[in-house]
N, C-alpha and C positions, 0 to 999 in steps of 0.2 A: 852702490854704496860709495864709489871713488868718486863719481860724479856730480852728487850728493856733498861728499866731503869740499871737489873744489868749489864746488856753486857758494860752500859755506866759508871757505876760504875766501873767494871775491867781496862776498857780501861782508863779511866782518870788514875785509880792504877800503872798501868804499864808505861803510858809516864812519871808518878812522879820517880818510881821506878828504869824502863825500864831493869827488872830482864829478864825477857821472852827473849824479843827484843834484849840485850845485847849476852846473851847466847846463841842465836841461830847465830844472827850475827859471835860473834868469831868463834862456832863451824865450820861453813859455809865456813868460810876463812879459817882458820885450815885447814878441811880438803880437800878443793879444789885442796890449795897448797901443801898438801904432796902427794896429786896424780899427781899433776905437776911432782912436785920434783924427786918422783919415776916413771915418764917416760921419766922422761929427751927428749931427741932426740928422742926416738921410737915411731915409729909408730902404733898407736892402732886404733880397728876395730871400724867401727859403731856401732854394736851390744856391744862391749863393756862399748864403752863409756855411749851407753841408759840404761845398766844395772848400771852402776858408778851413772849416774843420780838419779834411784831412791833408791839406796844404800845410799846416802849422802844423800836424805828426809828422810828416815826410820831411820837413827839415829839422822839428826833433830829433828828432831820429839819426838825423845826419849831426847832428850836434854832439848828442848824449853817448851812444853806440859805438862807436868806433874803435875804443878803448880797449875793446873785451881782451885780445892777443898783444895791443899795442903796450899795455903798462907789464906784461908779461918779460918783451922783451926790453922792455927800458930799467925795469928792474934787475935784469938779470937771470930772470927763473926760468926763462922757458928750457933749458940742459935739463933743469931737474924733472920738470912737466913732459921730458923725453924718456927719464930712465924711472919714473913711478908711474906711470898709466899710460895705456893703452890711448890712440888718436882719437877712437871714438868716445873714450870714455872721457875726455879732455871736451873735445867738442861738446859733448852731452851739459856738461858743467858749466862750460860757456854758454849752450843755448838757454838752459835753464833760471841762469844769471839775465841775461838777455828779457827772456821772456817777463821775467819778474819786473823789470823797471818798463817793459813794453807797457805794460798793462798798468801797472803803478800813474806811469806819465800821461797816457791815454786817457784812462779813469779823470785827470786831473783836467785835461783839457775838455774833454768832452762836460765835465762837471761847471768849468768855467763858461762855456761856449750859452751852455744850458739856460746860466743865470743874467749874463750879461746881451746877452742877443735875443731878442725876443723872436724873432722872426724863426729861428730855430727851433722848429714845432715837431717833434717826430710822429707820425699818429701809427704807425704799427712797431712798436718797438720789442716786437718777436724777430720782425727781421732786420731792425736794426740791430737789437745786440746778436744777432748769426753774422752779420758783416763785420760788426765790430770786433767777435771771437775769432773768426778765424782771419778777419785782417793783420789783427795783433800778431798773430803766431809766422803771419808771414811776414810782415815786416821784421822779427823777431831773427827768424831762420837766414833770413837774404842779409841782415845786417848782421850776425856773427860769420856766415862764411864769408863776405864780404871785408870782414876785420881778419879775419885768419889771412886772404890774401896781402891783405896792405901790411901787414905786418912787419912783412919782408921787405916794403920799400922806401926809399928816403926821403921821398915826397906823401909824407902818409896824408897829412892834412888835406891834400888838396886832390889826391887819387880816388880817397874813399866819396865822395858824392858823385865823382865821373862817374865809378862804377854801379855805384846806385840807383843811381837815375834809369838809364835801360833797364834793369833787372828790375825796379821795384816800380815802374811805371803800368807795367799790367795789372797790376794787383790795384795799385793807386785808382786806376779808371775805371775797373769794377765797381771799388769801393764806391766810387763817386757817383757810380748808376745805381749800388742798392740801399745807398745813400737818401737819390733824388727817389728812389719808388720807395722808400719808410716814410719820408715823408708824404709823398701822393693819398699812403696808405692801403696800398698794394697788397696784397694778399703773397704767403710764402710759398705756396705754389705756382703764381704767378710768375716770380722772380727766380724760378728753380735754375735755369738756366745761367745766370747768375751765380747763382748760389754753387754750382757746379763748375763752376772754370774756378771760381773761391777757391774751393776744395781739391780742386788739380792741383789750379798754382802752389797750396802746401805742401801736398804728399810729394811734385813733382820736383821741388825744392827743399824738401828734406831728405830725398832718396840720392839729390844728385849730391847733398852737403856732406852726405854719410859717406859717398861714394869718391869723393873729390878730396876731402876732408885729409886722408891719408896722405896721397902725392904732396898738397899743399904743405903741410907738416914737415915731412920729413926732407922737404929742401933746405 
C-alpha cells in the first residue's frame, strides 16, 4: 500500500510537472525524425529497422528515467522518504513509476516505428510482444537502480548512461535477436533460449536491485 501510495505521489508530480513525459516525448520525435530525414527515399532492411527500434528506447530511456530518486533529492524529500517507508518499499514505488512510463514510452515508439517504417513487418508477434514484455521490465528495473545510484552524485547527467550502457547492453542484444527472429517468424519455442537469458536478466536484476537497493539508500 506505501508503495502504491508513492508511485501515486510521482505520478500526480509529473502530470503537474510533466518533466519525464515532456522529455521523452520531444526526444522520441527528435529522433524518429532524423532517422526519416536521414533515409530519405532509401530502402532499409527489416532487421534494420528492429535494431533502430530498440536503439531509440535505450536512449529514451536514458533521456526520460533518470529522474526517479534525482527530483527526490532536488526537492528535498528524500529525509522524509527515510523516516515513512521502508527501502524496499521506496524502491518498489519507484519501479512501479518507472515501469508505467517504460511501457507507456515503448507502446508509443513501437506504434510510430509501425506506421512510419514499412519495412517494419513483424510476422510472429507472440514473440514479439514476450520480448517486448519482459524487455520493458528490464529496462525498467536497470534504470531505477541505476537512478537510486546517481542520485548520490554531482555529475548525474552524464554518470547515468555510463552506467547504463554495460548493465543494459545484454538485455539490449537479446532484444535485438528476438527482435530479428519475430520478424523471420520464428516459432516461440525456437527462440526459447532467448527467451530464457530474458527472464534471467530480470529476476537476476531485480533480486540484485532488492538486495543492493538498501546499502545504496541509506548512504
Amino acid at each position: 500500500m506505501k508503495a502504491y501510495s508513492l508511485f501515486k505521489k510521482d505520478w500526480q508530480s509529473e502530470l503537474r510537472t510533466r518533466y519525464a513525459i515532456n522529455a521523452l516525448a520531444m526526444f522520441i520525435l527528435v529522433t524518429i525524425s532524423v532517422i526519416m530525414f536521414s533515409i530519405g527515399s532509401e530502402k532499409i532492411s527489416e532487421y534494420l529497422t528492429g535494431g533502430l527500434l530498440w536503439v531509440v528506447i535505450f536512449f529514451s530511456a536514458m533521456s526520460g528515467l533518470s529522474r526517479a530518486f534525482v527530483s527526490e533529492e532536488e526537492r528535498g524529500t528524500t529525509m522524509t522518504l527515510h523516516l515513512i517507508a521502508a527501502p524496499s518499499t521506496i524502491f518498489s514505488g519507484k519501479l512501479i513509476f518507472n515501469l508505467l512510463l517504460v511501457f507507456l514510452m515503448n507502446f508509443v515508439i513501437t506504434f510510430l516505428f509501425s506506421i512510419l517504417f514499412n519495412s517494419f513487418i513483424i510476422k510472429n508477434f507472440t514473440l514479439f510482444a514476450i520480448a517486448f514484455l519482459f524487455g520493458n521490465i528490464g529496462i525498467a528495473i536497470s534504470s531505477t537502480i541505476i537512478a537510486a545510484i546517481i542520485s548520490k552524485a554531482s555529475s548525474k547527467g552524464t554518470l547515468y548512461p555510463v552506467l547504463s550502457f554495460p548493465i543494459l547492453l545484454p538485455l539490449i542484444l537479446t532484444l535485438l535477436e528476438l527482435t530479428k527472429f519475430a520478424m523471420d517468424g520464428n516459432s516461440v519455442s525456437s527462440s526459447f533460449v532467448e527467451i530464457a537469458v530474458l527472464v534471467c536478466y530480470d529476476v537476476i536484476m531485480l533480486t540484485a536491485s532488492y538486495l543492493l537497493f538498501d546499502f545504496i539508500w541509506e548512504e
